[in-house]
C-alpha positions as CSV (number, residue, x, y, z in Angstrom):
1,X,56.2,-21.4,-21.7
2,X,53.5,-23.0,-23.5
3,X,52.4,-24.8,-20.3
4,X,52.5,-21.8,-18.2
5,X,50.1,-19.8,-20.6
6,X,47.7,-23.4,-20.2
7,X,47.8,-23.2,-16.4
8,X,46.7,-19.1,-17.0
9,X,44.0,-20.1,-19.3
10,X,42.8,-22.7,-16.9
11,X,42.6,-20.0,-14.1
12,X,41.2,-17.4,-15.6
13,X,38.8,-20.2,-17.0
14,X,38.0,-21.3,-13.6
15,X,37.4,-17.4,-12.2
16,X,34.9,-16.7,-15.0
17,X,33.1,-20.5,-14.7
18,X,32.5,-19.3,-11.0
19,X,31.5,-15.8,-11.3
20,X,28.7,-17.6,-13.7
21,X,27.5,-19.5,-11.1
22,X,27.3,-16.7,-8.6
23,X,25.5,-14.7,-11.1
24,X,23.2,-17.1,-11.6
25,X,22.5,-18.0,-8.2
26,X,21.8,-14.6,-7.3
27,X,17.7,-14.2,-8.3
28,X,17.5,-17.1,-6.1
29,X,19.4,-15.6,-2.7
30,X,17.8,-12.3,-3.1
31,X,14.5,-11.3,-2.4
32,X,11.5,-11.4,-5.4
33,X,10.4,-7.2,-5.1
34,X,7.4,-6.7,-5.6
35,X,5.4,-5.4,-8.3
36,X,3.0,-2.0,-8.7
37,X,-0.5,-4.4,-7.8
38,X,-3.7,-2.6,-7.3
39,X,-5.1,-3.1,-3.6
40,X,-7.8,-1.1,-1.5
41,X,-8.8,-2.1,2.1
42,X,-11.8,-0.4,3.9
43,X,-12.2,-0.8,7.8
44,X,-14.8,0.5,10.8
45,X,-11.6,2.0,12.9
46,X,-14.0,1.6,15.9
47,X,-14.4,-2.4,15.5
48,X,-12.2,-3.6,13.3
49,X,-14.7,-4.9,10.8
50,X,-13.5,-5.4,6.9
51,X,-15.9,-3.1,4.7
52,X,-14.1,-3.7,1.9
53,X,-11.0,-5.7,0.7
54,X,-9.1,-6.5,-3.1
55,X,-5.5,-7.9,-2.5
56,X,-5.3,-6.7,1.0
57,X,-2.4,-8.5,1.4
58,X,-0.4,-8.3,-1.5
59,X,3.1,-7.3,-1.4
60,X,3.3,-4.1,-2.1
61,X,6.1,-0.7,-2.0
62,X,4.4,1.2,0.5
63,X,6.4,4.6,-0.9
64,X,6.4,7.8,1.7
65,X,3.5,5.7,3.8
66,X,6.7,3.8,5.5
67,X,7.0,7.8,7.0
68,X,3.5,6.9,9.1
69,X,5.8,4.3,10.9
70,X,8.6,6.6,11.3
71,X,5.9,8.7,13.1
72,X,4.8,6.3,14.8
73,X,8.5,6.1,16.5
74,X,8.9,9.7,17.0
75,X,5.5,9.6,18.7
76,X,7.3,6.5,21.5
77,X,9.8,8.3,21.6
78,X,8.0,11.5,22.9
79,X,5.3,9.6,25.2
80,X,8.6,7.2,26.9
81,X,10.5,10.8,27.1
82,X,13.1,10.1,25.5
83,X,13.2,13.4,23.1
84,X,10.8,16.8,23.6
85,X,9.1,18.6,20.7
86,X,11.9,21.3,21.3
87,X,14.7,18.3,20.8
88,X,17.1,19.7,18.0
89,X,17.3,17.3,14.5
90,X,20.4,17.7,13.4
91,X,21.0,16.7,9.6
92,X,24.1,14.7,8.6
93,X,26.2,15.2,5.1
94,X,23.9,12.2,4.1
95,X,20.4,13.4,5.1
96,X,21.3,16.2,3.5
97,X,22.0,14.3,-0.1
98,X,18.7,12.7,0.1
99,X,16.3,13.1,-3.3
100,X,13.1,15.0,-3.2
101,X,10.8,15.4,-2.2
102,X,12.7,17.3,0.4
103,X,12.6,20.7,2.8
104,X,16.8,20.9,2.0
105,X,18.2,21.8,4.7
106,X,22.0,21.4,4.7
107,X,24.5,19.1,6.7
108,X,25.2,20.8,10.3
109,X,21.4,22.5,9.9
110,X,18.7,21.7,12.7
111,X,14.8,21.7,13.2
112,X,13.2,20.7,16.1
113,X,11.1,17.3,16.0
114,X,8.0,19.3,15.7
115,X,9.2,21.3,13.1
116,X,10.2,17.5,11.7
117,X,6.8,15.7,12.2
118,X,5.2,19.0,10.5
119,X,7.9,18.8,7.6
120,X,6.7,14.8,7.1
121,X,3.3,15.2,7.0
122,X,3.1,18.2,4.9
123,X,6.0,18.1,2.7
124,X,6.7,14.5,2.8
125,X,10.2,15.5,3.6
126,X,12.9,12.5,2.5
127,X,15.7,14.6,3.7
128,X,13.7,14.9,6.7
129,X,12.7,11.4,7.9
130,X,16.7,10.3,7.3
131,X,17.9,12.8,9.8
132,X,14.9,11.9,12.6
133,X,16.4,8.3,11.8
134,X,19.8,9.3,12.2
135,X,18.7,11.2,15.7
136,X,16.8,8.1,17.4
137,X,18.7,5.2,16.4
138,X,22.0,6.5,15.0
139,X,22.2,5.2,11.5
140,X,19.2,4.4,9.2
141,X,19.8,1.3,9.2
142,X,19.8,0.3,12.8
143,X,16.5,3.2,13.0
144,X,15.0,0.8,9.9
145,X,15.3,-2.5,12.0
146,X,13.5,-1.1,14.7
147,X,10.9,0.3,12.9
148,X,10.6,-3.6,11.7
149,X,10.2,-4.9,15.0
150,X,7.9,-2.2,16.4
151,X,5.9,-3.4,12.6
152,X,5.5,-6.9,13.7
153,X,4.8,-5.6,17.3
154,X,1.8,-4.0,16.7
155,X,0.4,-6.4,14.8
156,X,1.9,-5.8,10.9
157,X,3.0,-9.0,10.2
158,X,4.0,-8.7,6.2
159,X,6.0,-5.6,6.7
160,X,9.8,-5.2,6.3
161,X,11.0,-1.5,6.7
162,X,14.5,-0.6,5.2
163,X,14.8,3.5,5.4
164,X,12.8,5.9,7.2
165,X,11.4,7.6,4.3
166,X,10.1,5.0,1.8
167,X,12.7,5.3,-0.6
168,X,12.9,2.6,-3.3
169,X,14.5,-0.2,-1.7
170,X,13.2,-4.2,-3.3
171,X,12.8,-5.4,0.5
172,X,10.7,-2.6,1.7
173,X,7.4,-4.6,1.3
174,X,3.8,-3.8,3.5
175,X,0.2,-4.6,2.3
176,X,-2.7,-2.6,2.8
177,X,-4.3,-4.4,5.8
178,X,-0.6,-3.6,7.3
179,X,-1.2,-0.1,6.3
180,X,-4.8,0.2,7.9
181,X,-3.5,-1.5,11.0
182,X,-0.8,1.2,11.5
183,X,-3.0,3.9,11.5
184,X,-5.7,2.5,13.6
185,X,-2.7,1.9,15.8
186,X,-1.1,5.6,15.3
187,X,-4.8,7.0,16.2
188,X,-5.6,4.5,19.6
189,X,-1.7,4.3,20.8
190,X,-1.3,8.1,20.2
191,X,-4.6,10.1,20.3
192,X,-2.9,13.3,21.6
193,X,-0.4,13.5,18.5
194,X,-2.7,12.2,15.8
195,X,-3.9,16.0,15.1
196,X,-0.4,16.5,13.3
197,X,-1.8,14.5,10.6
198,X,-4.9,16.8,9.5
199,X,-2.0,19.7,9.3
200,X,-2.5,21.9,5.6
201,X,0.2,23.8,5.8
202,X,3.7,23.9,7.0
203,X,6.3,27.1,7.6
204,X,9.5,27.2,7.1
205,X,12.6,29.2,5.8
206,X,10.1,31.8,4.2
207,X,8.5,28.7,2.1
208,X,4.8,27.6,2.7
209,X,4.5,23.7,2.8
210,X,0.8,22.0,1.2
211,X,0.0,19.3,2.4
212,X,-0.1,16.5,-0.8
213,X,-3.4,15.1,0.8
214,X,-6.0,16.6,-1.4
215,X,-8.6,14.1,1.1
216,X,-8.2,17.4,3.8
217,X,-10.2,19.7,0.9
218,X,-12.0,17.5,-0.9
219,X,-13.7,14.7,1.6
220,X,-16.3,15.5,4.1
221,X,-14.7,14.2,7.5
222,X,-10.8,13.6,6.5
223,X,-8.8,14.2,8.8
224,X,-5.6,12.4,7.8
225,X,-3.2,10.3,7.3
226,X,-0.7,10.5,4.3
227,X,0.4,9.6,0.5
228,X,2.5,8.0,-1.3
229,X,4.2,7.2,-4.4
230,X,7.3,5.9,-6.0
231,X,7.6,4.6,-9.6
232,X,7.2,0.8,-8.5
233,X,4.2,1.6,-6.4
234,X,2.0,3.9,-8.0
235,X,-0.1,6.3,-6.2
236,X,-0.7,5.2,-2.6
237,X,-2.8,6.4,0.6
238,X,-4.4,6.3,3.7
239,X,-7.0,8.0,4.8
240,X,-8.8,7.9,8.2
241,X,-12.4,9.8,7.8
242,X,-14.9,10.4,11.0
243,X,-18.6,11.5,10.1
244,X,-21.4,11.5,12.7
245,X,-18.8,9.5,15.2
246,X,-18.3,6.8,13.1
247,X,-14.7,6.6,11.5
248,X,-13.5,4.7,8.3
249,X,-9.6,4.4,7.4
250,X,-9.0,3.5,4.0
251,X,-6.1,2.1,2.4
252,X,-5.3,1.8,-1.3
253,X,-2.0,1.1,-3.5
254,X,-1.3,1.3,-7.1
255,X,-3.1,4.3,-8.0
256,X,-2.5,5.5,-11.9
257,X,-2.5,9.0,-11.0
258,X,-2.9,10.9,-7.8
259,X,-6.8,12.2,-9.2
260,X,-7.8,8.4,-10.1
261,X,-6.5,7.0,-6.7
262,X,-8.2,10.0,-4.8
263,X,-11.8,9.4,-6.6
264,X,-11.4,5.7,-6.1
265,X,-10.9,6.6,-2.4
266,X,-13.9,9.0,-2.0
267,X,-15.9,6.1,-3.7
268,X,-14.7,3.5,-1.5
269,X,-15.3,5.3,1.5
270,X,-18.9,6.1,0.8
271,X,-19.9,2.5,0.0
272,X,-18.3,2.1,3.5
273,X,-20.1,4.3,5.1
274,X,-23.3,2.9,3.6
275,X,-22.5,-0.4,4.4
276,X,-22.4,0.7,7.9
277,X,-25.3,2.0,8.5
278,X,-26.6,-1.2,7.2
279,X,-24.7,-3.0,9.1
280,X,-25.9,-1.4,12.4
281,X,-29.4,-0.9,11.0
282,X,-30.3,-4.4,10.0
283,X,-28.4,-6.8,12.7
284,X,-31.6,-7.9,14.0
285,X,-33.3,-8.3,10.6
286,X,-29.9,-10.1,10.0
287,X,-30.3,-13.0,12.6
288,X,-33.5,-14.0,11.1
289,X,-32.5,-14.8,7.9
290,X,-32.4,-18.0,6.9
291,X,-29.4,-20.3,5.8
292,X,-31.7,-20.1,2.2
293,X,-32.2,-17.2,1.9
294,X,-28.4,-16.3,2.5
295,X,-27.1,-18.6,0.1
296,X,-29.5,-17.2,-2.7
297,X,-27.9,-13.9,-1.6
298,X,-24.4,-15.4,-2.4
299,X,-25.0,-17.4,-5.0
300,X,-26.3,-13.7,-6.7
301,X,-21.8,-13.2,-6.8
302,X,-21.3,-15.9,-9.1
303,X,-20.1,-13.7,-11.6
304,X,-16.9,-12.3,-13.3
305,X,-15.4,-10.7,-16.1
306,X,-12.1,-11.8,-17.8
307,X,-10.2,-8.7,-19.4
308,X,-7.5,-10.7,-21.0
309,X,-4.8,-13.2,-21.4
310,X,-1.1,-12.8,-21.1
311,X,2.4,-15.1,-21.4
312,X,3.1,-13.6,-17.3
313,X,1.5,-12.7,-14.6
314,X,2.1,-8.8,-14.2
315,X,0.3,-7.9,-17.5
316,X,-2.7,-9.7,-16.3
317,X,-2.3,-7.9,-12.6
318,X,-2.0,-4.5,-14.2
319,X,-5.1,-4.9,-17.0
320,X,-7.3,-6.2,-14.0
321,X,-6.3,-3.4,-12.1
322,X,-7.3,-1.0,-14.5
323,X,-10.2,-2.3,-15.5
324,X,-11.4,-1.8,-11.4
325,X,-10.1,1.8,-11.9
326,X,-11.9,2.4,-15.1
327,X,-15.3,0.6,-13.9
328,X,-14.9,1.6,-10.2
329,X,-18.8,1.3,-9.4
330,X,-19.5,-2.2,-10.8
331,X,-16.0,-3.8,-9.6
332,X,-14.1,-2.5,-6.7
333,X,-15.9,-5.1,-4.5
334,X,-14.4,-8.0,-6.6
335,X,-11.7,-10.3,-6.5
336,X,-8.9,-9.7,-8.3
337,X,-7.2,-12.7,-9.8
338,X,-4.9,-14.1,-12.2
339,X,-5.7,-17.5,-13.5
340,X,-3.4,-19.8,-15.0
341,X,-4.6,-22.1,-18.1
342,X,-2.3,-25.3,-18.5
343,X,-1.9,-25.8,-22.4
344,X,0.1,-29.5,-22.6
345,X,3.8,-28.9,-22.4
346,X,3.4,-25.3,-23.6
347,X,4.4,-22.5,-21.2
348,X,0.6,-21.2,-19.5
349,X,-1.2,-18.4,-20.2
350,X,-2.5,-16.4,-17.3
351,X,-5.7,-15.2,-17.5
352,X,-6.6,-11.5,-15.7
353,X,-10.5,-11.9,-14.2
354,X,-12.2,-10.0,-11.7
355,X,-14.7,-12.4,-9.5
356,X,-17.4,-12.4,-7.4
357,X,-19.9,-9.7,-9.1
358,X,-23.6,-10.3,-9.5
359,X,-24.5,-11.0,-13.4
360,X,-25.7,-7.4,-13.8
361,X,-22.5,-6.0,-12.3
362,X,-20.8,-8.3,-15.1
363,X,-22.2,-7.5,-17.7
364,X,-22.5,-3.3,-17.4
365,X,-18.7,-3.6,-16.1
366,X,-18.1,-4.7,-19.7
367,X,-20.0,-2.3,-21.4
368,X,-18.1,-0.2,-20.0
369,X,-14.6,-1.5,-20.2
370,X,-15.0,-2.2,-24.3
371,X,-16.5,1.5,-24.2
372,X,-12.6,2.1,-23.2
373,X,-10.9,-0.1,-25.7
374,X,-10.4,-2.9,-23.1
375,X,-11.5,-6.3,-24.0
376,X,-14.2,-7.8,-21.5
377,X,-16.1,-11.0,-21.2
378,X,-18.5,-12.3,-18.6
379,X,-18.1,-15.0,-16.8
380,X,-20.1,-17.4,-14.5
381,X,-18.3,-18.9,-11.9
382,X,-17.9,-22.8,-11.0
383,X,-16.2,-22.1,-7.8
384,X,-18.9,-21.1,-4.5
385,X,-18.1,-17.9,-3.5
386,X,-16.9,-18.6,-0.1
387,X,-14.4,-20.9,-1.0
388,X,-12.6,-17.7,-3.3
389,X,-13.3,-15.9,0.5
390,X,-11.5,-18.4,2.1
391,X,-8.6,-18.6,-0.6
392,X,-8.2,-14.8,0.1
């Protein structure tokens, strides 16, 4: 008896000894998710050329911006003729169930795939974007692979899609240079659709449907594209803007509130615009300056601010971030980075700086961030300001 109740504890011993080890094994077979990081991205949709960049290619949730891609399909679809606007989207028991935001329609229920691309842009419908899923590929899983390879296709090569709608999900992952590629894409691959995206209202059932881009009212020249936000993202968009022929998208992620993110926008996008008409405006004044006088020009960036100093990395992200919201005309050209400081065997500290500012955008940054209760303290430099390019 006695050794038959050993053998059980031995058993049952070896069970739990091994459900340990799986346990513990698991961070390290699963994927990191990312983390709610500040990033903006600024691009001439005609050329290509970077206006503006902070952690363009951070790892980011893109939220209800995965429902551009999910467009992007629907628009294949239609140009290959494999569906018609009048096509009927039916919604499964499980469409049906999905969380809002949502137009709540009911299992067996049906809209046409205009109706649906009206409900996505406006409403941001998550119910929505699971049926269209379920329509084209069958199952949103099998719909969520291809929207992955079409990603990669066209040129996004940090983005995994999971679900049609943006959903939280840890390995649905894009950047914003991933984002501002899918819409120049969406605007050159599908020029005849893209006027769903400036849509301000939506019909349906009785209900009027805003669309939750304030851009459309509020920003001389928007004309698209769409929002997002999920707890773990923060407030997200992208916005393509045309003025005078010339057209900007711009991308940013991590917004504290919708307001902040769509000021931050408006700001970006006007420095854009101005350094545009530099740009074409001074290319010939350009070519004649010399190597010295473009290096005293650089060397002009040599600047930073530290805003504090934490045990992990995510407190310094989030205080750097911030402080770019909070002091969004002296910083949202800079670098954003987290440093670490090596004290002997002790664990480091990581150390939240924004870099590459001129001394005077340094030092008024900082008057205004300890105006705000956030510590701030300027910084020269020892590493050329090219090299942090290149790091980037």
């Amino acid at each position: 008896m006695r050794a038959s109740k050993g053998k059980i504890f031995a058993v049952r011993y070896l069970q739990l000894f091994a459900a340990a080890v799986v346990l513990a094994a698991l961070p390290l077979l699963t994927p990191t998710p990312a983390q709610a990081k500040y990033a903006s991205y600024v691009i001439d949709a005609e050329t290509g050329a970077v206006l503006h960049k902070i952690n363009e290619d951070t790892l980011n949730y893109p939220a209800s911006l995965t429902k551009m891609m999910t467009l992007y399909m629907v628009f294949d679809a239609l140009e290959k003729g494999s569906i018609r606007m009048d096509t009927p989207v039916e919604f499964s028991a499980r469409a049906a169930r999905q969380p809002s935001s949502k137009l709540g329609l009911s299992r067996g229920e049906k809209l046409t795939f205009e109706q649906a691309i009206l409900a996505i842009v406006t409403k941001s419908a998550n119910d929505v974007a699971t049926a269209i899923a379920e329509t084209l590929s069958g199952t949103e899983r099998k719909f969520a692979l291809s929207m992955t390879a079409k990603a990669r296709a066209i040129g996004m090569g940090r983005t995994t899609f999971r679900n049609a709608s943006g959903l939280p999900h840890r390995g649905q992952l894009s950047t914003a240079r991933d984002m501002a590629t899918l819409a120049m894409r969406l605007l050159r691959d599908f020029p005849q659709h893209y006027h769903y995206f400036s849509t301000k209202t939506f019909e349906h059932d009785g209900l009027t449907h805003k669309n939750h881009n304030e851009l459309l009212k509020t920003y001389h020249g928007a004309d698209g594209i769409k929002t997002g936000y999920i707890r773990a993202s923060g407030f997200n968009l992208v916005a393509s803007v045309e003025r005078d022929g010339q057209r900007l998208i711009g991308v940013v992620f991590g917004g504290r509130t919708s307001r902040a993110r769509n000021k931050h926008m408006a700001k970006l996008l006007d420095k854009g615009y101005e350094k545009l008409g530099t740009t074409h405006t001074e290319v010939a004044v350009e070519a004649k300056i010399s190597k010295k006088a473009r290096d005293r020009e650089i060397s002009k960036l040599q600047w930073g601010i530290q805003v504090g100093a934490y045990k992990t990395t995510d407190p310094a992200y989030k205080i750097a971030q911030l402080a770019v919201e909070k002091a969004p005309d002296y910083l949202f050209e800079g670098h954003i980075r987290v440093v670490p400081l090596e004290k002997g065997e002790r664990s480091p500290v990581y150390r939240a700086r924004i870099l590459g500012l001129t001394k005077q955008q340094a030092y008024k940054a900082c008057r205004v961030l300890k105006r705000r209760n956030i510590n701030c303290m300027e910084l020269k430099m020892k590493q050329p300001l090219q090299q942090l390019a290149a790091a980037d």
